[in-house]
MARVOLO-837887 format. One record per residue (C-alpha): residue number from 1; x, y, z. Coordinates in steps of 0.25 Angstrom, whole numbers, m for minus. Example, Ala and Ser with C-alpha at 12.3 -4.5 7.8 and 13.67 -1.06 7.14 Angstrom:
REM residues 2
<atom><nr>1</nr><px>49</px><py>m18</py><pz>31</pz></atom>
<atom><nr>2</nr><px>55</px><py>m4</py><pz>29</pz></atom>
REM end
This chain:
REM residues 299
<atom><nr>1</nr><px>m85</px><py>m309</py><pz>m117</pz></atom>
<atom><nr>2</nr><px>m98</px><py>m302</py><pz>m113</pz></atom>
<atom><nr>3</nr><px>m96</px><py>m305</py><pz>m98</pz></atom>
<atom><nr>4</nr><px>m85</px><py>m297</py><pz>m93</pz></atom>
<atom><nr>5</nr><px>m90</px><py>m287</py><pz>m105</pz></atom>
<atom><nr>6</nr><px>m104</px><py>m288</py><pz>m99</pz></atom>
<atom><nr>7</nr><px>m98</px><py>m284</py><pz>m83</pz></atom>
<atom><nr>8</nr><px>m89</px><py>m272</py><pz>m88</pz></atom>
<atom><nr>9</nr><px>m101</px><py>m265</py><pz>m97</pz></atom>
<atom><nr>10</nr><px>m110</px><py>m265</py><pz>m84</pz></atom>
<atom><nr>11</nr><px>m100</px><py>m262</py><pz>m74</pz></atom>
<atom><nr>12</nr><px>m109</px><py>m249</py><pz>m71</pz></atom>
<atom><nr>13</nr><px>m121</px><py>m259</py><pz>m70</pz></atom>
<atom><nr>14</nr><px>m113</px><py>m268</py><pz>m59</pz></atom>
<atom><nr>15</nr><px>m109</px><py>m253</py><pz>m53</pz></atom>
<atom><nr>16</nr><px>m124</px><py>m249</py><pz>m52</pz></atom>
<atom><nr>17</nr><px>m129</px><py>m263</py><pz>m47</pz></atom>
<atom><nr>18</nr><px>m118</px><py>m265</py><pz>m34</pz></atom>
<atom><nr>19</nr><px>m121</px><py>m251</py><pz>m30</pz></atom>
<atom><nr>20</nr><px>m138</px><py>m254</py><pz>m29</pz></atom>
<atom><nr>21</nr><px>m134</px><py>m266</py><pz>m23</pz></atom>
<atom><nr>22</nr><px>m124</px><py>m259</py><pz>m12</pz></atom>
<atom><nr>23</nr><px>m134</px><py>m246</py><pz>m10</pz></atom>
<atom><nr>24</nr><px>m147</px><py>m256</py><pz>m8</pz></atom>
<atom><nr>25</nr><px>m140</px><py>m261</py><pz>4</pz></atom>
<atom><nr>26</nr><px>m136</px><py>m246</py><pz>8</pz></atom>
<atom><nr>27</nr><px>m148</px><py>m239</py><pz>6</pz></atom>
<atom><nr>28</nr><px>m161</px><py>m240</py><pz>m1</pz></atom>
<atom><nr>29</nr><px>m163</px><py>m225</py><pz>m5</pz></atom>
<atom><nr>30</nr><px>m148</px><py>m225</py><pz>m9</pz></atom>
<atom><nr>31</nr><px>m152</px><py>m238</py><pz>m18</pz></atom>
<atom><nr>32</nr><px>m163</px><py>m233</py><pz>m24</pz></atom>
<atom><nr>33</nr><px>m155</px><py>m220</py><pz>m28</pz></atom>
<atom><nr>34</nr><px>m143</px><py>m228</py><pz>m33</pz></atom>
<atom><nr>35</nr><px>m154</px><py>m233</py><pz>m44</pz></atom>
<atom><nr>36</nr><px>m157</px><py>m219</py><pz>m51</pz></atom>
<atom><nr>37</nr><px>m142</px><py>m214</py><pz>m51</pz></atom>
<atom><nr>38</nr><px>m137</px><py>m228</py><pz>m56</pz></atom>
<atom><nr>39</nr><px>m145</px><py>m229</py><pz>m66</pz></atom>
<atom><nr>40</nr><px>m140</px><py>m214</py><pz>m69</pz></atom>
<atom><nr>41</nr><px>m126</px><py>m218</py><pz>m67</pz></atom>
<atom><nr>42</nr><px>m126</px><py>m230</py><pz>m78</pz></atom>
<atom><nr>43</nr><px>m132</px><py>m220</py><pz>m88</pz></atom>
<atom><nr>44</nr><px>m119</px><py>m212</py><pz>m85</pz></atom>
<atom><nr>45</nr><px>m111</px><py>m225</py><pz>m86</pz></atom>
<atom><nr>46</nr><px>m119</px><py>m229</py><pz>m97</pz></atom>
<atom><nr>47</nr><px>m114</px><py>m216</py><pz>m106</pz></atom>
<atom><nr>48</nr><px>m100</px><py>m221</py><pz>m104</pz></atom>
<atom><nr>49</nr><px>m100</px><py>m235</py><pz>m107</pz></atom>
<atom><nr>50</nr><px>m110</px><py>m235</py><pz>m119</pz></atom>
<atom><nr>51</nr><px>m98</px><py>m225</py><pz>m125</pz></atom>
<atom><nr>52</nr><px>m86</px><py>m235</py><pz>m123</pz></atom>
<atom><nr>53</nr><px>m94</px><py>m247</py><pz>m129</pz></atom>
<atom><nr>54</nr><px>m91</px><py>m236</py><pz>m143</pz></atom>
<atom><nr>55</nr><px>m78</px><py>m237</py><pz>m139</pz></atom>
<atom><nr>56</nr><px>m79</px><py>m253</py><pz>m136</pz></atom>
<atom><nr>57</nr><px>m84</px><py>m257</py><pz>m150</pz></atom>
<atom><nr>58</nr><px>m73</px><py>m250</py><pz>m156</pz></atom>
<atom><nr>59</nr><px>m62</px><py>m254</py><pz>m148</pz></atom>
<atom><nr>60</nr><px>m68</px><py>m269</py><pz>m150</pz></atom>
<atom><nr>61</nr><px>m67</px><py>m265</py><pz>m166</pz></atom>
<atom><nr>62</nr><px>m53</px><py>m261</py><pz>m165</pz></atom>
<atom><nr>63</nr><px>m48</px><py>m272</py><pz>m158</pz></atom>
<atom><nr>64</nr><px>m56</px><py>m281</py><pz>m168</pz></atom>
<atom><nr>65</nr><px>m47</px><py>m275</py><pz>m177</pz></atom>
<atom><nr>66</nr><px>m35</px><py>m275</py><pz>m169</pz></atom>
<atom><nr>67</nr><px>m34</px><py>m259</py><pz>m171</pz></atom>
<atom><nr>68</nr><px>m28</px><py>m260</py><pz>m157</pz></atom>
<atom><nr>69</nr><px>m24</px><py>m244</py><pz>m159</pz></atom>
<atom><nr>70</nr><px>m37</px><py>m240</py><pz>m163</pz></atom>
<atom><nr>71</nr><px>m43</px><py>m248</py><pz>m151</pz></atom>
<atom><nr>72</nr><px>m33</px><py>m240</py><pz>m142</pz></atom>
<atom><nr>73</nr><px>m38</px><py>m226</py><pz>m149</pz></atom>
<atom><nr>74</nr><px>m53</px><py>m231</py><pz>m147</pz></atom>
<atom><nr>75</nr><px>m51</px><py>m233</py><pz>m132</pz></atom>
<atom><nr>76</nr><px>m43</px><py>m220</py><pz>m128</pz></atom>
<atom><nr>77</nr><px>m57</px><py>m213</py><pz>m138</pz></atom>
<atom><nr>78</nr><px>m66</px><py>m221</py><pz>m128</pz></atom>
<atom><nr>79</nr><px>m59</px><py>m217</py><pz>m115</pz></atom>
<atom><nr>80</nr><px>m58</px><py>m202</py><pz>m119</pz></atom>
<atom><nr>81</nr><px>m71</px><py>m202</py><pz>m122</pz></atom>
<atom><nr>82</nr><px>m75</px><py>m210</py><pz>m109</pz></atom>
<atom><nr>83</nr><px>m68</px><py>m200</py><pz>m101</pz></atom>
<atom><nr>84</nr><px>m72</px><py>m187</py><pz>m107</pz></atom>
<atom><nr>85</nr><px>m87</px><py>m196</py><pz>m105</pz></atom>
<atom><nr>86</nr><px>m83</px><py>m197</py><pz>m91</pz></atom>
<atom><nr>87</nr><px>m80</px><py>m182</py><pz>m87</pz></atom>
<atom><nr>88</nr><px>m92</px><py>m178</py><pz>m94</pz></atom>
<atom><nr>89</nr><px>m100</px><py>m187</py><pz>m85</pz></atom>
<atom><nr>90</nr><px>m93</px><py>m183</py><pz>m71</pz></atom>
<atom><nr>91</nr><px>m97</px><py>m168</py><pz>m75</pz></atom>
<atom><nr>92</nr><px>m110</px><py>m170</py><pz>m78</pz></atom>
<atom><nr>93</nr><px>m112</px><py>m179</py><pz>m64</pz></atom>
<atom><nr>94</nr><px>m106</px><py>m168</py><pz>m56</pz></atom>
<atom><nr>95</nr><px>m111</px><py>m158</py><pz>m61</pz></atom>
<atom><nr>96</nr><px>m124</px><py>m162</py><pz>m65</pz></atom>
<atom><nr>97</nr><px>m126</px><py>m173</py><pz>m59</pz></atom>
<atom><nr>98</nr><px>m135</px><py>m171</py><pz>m48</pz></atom>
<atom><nr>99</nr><px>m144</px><py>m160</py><pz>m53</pz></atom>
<atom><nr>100</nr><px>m146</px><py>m171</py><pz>m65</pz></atom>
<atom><nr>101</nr><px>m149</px><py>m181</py><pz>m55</pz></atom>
<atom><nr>102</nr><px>m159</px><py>m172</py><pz>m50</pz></atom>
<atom><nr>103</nr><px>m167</px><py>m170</py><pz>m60</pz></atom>
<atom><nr>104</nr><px>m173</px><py>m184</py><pz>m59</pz></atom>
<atom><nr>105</nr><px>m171</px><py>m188</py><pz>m45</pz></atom>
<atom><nr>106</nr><px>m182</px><py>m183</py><pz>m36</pz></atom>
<atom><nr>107</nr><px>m177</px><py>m188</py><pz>m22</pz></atom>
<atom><nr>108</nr><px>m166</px><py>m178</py><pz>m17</pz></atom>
<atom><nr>109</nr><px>m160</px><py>m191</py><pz>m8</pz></atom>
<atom><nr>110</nr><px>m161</px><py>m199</py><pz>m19</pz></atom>
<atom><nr>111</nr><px>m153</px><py>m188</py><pz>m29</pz></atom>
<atom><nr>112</nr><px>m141</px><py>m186</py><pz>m20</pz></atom>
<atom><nr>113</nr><px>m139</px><py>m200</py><pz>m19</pz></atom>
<atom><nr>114</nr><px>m138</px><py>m201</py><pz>m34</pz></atom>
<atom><nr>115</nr><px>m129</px><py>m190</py><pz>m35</pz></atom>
<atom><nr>116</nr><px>m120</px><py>m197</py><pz>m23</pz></atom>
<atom><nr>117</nr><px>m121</px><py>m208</py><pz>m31</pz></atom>
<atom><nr>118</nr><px>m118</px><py>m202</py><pz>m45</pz></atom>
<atom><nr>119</nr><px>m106</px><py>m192</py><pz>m38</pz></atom>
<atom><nr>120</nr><px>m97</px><py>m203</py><pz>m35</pz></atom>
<atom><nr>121</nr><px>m100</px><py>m211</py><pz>m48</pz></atom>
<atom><nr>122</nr><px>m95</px><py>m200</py><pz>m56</pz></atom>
<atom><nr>123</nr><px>m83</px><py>m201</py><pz>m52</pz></atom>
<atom><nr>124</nr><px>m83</px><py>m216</py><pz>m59</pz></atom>
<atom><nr>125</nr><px>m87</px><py>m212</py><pz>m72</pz></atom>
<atom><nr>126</nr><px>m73</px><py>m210</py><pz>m76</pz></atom>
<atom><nr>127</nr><px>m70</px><py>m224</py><pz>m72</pz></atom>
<atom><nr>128</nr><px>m83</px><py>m228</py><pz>m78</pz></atom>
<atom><nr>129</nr><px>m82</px><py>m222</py><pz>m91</pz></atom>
<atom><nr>130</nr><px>m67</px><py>m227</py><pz>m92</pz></atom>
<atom><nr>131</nr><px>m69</px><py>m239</py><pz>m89</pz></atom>
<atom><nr>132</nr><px>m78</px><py>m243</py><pz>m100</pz></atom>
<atom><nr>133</nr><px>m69</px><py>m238</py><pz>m110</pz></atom>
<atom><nr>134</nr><px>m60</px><py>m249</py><pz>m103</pz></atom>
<atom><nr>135</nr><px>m72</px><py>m260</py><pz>m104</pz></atom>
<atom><nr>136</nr><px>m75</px><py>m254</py><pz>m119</pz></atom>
<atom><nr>137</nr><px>m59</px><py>m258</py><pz>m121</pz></atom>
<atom><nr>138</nr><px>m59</px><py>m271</py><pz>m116</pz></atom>
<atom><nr>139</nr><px>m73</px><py>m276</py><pz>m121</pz></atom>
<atom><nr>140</nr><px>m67</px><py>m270</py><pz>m134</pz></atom>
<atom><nr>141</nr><px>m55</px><py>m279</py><pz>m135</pz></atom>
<atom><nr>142</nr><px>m63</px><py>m291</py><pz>m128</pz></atom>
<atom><nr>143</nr><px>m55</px><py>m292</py><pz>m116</pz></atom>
<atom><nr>144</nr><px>m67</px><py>m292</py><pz>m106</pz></atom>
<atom><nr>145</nr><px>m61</px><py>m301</py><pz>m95</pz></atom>
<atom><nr>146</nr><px>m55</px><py>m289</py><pz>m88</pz></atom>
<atom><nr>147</nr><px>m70</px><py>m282</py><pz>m91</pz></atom>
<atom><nr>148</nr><px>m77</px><py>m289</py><pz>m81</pz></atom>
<atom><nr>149</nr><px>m62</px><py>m290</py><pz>m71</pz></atom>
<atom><nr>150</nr><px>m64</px><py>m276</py><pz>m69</pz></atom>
<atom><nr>151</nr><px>m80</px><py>m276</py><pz>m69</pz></atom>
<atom><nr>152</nr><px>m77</px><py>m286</py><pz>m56</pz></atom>
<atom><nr>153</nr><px>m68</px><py>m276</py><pz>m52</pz></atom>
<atom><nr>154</nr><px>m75</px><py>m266</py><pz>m52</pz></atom>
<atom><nr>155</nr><px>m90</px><py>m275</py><pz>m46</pz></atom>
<atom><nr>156</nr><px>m83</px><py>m277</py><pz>m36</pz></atom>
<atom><nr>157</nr><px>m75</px><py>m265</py><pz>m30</pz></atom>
<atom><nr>158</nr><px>m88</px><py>m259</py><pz>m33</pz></atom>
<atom><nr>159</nr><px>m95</px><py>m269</py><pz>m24</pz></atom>
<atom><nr>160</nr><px>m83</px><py>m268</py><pz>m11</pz></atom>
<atom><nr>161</nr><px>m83</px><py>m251</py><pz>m13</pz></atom>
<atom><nr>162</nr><px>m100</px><py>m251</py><pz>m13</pz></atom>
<atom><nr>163</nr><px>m98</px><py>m258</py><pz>0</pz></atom>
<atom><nr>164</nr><px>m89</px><py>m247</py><pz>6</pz></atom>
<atom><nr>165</nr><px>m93</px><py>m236</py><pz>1</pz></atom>
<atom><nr>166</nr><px>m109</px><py>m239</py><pz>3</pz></atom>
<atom><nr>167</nr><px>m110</px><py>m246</py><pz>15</pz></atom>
<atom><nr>168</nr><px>m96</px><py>m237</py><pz>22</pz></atom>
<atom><nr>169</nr><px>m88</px><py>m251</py><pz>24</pz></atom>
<atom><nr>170</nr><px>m73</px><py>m251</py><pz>27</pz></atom>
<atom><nr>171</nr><px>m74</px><py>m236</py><pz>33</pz></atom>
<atom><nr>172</nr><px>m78</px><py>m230</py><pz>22</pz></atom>
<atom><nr>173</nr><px>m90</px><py>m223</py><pz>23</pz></atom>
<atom><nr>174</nr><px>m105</px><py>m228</py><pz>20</pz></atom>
<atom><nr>175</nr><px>m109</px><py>m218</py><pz>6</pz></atom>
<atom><nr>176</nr><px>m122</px><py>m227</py><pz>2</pz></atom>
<atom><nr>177</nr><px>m122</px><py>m222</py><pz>m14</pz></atom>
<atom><nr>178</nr><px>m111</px><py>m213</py><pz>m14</pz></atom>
<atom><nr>179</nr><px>m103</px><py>m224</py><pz>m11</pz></atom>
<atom><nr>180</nr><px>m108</px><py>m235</py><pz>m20</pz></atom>
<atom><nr>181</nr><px>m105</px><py>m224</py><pz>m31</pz></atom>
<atom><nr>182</nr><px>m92</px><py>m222</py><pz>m25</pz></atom>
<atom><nr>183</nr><px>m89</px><py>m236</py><pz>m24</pz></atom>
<atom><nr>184</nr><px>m94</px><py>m238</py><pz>m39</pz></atom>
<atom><nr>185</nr><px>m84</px><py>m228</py><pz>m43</pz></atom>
<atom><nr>186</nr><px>m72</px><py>m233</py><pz>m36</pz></atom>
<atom><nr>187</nr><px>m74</px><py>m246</py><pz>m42</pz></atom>
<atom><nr>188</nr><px>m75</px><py>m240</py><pz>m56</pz></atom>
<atom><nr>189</nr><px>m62</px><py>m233</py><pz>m53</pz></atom>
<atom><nr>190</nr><px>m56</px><py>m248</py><pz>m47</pz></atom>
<atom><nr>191</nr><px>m62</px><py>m255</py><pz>m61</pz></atom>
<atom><nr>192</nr><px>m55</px><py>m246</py><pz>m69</pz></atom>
<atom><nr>193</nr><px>m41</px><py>m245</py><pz>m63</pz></atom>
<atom><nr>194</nr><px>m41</px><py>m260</py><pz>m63</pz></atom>
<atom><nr>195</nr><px>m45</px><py>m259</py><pz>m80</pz></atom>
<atom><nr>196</nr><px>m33</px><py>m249</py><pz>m82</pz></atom>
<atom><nr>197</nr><px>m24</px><py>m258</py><pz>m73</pz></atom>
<atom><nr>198</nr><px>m27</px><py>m271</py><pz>m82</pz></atom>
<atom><nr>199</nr><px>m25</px><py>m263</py><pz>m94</pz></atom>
<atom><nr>200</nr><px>m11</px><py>m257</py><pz>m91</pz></atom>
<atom><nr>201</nr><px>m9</px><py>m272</py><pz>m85</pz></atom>
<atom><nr>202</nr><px>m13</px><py>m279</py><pz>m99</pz></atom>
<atom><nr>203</nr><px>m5</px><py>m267</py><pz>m106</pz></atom>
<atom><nr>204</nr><px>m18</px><py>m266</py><pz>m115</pz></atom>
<atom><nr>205</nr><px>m16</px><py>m251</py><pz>m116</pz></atom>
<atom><nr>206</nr><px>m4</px><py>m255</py><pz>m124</pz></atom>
<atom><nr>207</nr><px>m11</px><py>m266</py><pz>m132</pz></atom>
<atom><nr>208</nr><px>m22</px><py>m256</py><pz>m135</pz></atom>
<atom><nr>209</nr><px>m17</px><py>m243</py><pz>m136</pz></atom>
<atom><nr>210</nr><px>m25</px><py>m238</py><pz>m126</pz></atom>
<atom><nr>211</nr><px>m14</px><py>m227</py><pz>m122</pz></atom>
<atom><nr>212</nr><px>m9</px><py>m223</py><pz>m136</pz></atom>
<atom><nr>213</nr><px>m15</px><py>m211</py><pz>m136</pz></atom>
<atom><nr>214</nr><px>m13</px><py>m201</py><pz>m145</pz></atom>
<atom><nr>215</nr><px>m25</px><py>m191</py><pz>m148</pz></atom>
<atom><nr>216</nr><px>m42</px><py>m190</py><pz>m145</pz></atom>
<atom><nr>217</nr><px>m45</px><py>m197</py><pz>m156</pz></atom>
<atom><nr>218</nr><px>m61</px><py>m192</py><pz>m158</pz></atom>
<atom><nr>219</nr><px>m65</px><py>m200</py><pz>m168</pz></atom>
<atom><nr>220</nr><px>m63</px><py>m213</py><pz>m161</pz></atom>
<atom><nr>221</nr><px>m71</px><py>m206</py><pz>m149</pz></atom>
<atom><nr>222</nr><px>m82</px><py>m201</py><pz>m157</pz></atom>
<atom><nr>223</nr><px>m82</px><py>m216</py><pz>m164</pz></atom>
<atom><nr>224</nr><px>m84</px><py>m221</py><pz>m150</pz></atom>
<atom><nr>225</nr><px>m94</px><py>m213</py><pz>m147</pz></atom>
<atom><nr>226</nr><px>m103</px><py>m213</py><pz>m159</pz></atom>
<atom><nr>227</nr><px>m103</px><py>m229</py><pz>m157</pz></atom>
<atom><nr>228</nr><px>m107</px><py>m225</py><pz>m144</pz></atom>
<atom><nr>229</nr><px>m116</px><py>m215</py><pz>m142</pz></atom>
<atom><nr>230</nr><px>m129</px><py>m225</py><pz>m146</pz></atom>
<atom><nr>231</nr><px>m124</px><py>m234</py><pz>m135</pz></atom>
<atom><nr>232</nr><px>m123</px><py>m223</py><pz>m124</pz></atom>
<atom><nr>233</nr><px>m138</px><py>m217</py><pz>m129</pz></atom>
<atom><nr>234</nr><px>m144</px><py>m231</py><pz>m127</pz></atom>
<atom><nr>235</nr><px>m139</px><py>m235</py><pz>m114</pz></atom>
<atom><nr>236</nr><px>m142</px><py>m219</py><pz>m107</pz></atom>
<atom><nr>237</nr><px>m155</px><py>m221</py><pz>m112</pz></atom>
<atom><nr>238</nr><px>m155</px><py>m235</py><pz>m108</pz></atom>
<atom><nr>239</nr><px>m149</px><py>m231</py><pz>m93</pz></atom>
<atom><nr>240</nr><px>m156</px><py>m216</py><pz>m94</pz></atom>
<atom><nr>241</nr><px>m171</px><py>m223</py><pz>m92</pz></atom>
<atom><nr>242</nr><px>m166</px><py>m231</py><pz>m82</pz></atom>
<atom><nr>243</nr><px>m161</px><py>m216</py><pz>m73</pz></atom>
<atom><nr>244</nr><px>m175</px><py>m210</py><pz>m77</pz></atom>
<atom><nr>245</nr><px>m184</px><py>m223</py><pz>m73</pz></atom>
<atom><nr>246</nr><px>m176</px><py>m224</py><pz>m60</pz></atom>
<atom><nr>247</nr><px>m177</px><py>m208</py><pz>m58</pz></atom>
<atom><nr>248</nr><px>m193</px><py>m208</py><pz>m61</pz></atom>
<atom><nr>249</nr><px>m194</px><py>m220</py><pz>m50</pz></atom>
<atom><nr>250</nr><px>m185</px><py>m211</py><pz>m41</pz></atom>
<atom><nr>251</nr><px>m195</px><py>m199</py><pz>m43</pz></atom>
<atom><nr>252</nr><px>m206</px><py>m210</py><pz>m38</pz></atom>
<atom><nr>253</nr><px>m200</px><py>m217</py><pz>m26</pz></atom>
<atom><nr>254</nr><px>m185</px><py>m221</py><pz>m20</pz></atom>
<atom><nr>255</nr><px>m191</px><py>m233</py><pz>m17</pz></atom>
<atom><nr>256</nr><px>m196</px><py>m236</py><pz>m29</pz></atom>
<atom><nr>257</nr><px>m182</px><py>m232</py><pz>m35</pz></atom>
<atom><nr>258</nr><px>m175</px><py>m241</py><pz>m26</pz></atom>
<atom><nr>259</nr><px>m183</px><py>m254</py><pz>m31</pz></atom>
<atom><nr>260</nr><px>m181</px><py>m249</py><pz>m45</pz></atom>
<atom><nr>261</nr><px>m166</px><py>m250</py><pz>m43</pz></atom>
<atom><nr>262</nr><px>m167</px><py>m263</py><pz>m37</pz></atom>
<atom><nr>263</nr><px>m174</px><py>m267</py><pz>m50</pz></atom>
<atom><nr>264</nr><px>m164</px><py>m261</py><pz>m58</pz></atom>
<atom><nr>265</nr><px>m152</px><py>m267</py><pz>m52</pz></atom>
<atom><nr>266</nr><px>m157</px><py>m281</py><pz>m58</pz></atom>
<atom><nr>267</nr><px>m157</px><py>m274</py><pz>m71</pz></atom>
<atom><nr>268</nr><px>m143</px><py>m271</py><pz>m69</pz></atom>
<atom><nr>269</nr><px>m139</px><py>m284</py><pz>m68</pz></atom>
<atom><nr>270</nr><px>m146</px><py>m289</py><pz>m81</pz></atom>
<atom><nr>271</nr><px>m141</px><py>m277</py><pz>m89</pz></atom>
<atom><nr>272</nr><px>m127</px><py>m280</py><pz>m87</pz></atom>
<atom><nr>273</nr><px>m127</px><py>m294</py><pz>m96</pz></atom>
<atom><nr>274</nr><px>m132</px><py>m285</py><pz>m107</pz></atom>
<atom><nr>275</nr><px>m123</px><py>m272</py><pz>m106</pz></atom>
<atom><nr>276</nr><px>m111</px><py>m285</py><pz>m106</pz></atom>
<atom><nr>277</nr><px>m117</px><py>m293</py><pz>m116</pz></atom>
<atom><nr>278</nr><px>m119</px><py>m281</py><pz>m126</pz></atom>
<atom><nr>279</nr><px>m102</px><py>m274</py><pz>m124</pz></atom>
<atom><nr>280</nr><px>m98</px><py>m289</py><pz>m129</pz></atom>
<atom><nr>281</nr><px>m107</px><py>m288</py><pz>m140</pz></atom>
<atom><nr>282</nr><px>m101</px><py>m276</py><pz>m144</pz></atom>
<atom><nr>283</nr><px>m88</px><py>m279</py><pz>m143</pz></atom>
<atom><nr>284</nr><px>m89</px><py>m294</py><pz>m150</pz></atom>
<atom><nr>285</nr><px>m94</px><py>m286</py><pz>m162</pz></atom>
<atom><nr>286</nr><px>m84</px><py>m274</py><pz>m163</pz></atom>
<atom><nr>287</nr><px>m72</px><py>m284</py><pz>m161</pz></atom>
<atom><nr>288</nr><px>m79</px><py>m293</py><pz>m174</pz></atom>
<atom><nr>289</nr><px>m80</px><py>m279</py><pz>m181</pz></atom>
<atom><nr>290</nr><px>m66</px><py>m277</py><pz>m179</pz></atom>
<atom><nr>291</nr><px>m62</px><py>m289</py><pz>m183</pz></atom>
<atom><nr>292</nr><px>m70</px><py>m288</py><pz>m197</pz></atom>
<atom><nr>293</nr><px>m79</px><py>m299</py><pz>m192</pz></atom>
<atom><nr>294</nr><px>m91</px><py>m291</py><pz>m190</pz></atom>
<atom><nr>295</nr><px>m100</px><py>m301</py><pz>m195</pz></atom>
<atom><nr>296</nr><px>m97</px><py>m309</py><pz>m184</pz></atom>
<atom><nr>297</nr><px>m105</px><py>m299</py><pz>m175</pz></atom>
<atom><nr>298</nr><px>m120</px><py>m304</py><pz>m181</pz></atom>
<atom><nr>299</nr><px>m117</px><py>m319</py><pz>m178</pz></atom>
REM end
């Protein structure tokens, strides 16, 4: 069950990792400044997925109980939240964005390269932030299969558009890290359509109530984000420290910089098996909760 889990939860790592590998070949300065603004990027990710694994553990509940209602009410409280989450996001980018940036980048190359960068991903925060309420859904009801379908999906439309947009392939113009993240976000925005096109397709919005909406329900939001909130806190910290080494090795040398994100990228590799591993656990328990068989979890 953890595979297809353990793709879909890092699905911003795999982002991350194709666009090094792209902008490596493209330009070294580009490369080393895709390290300091993707490590800030997957803090930003990070904020929206550590709030649908809240959502995740109580949708697995209730369809351990097979509350499917309640399941429904618990989804549409973790997509509102994720949007609102989303536009809060895409303001502070835009309007904050580069003077944030600013205060820890020293090189002013360096600094509009990462806002270049960060100014089209923002625009994938939406399809980011939604699309792990979709990935909270599916790991909730242990339907992973269509998980790691669209985490293909999305690898490898990330992979063919990082080739256009980077490189300027098929007369479309060579934009180094502009159009990595814009390849990133076009993929994000391919991923999702084909999730909502699978659901209508399996009717599961009927099956789930996904659509039965009636009211904002702000118990079940603040439910999912008090169950939460510790989840989001460790994993900014987590990722923060990772954007403040790579902005102090900046400050030192691009060169520097660069070799640290070629370091790095292994670490992405490693860290996706552990980001997988822990979704299923979480989900294995909740569902054995749900089901009154919650002393199963601690065998």
């Amino acid at each position: 069950m953890s595979l297809p889990i353990m793709m879909g939860s890092a699905a911003q790592n795999i982002i991350v990792l194709s666009d090094n590998v792209f902008l490596y070949h493209y330009d070294h300065l580009q490369f080393a400044a895709v390290g300091v603004i993707g490590a800030f990027y997957l803090v930003l990710a990070s904020i929206g997925y550590g709030f649908s694994r809240g959502g995740q553990i109580f949708i697995a509940r209730k369809y351990g109980e097979k509350d499917m209602k309640s399941l429904g009410m618990y989804f549409q409280a973790l997509v509102l939240f994720e949007a609102v989450l989303a536009v809060l996001i895409f303001g502070f980018i835009h309007l904050f964005g580069y003077d944030f940036l600013k205060l820890f980048i020293s090189s002013t190359e360096i600094l509009d390269y990462c806002y270049d960068y960060l100014y089209y991903r923002s625009y994938g925060v939406f399809f980011s932030y939604l699309g792990v309420a979709l990935i909270a859904l599916y790991t909730g009801i242990a339907q992973p299969k269509i998980i790691l379908f669209d985490t293909l999906v999305l690898t490898i439309s990330n992979i063919i558009l990082n080739y256009v947009f980077v490189f300027g392939k098929w007369g479309a113009p060579a934009m180094g890290i502009g159009g990595s993240a814009l390849a990133s976000t076009l993929s994000e925005v391919i991923a999702f359509i084909v999730f909502i096109a699978y659901i209508v397709y399996k009717r599961s919005y009927k099956t789930y109530h996904l659509l039965d909406f009636t009211s904002i329900n702000l118990r079940r939001i603040y439910e999912c984000f008090n169950i939460s909130f510790p989840i989001v806190v460790q994993s900014a910290l987590g990722l923060g420290a990772y954007f403040l080494f790579f902005t102090f090795i900046e400050n030192n040398s691009a060169k520097d910089l660069e070799i640290s994100n070629l370091i790095r990228n292994i670490y992405l590799i490693l860290s996706i098996p552990a980001w997988g591993y822990s979704a299923g656990i979480n989900t294995m328990v909740s569902n054995f909760i749900g089901t009154k068989k919650g002393r199963l979890s601690f065998h």
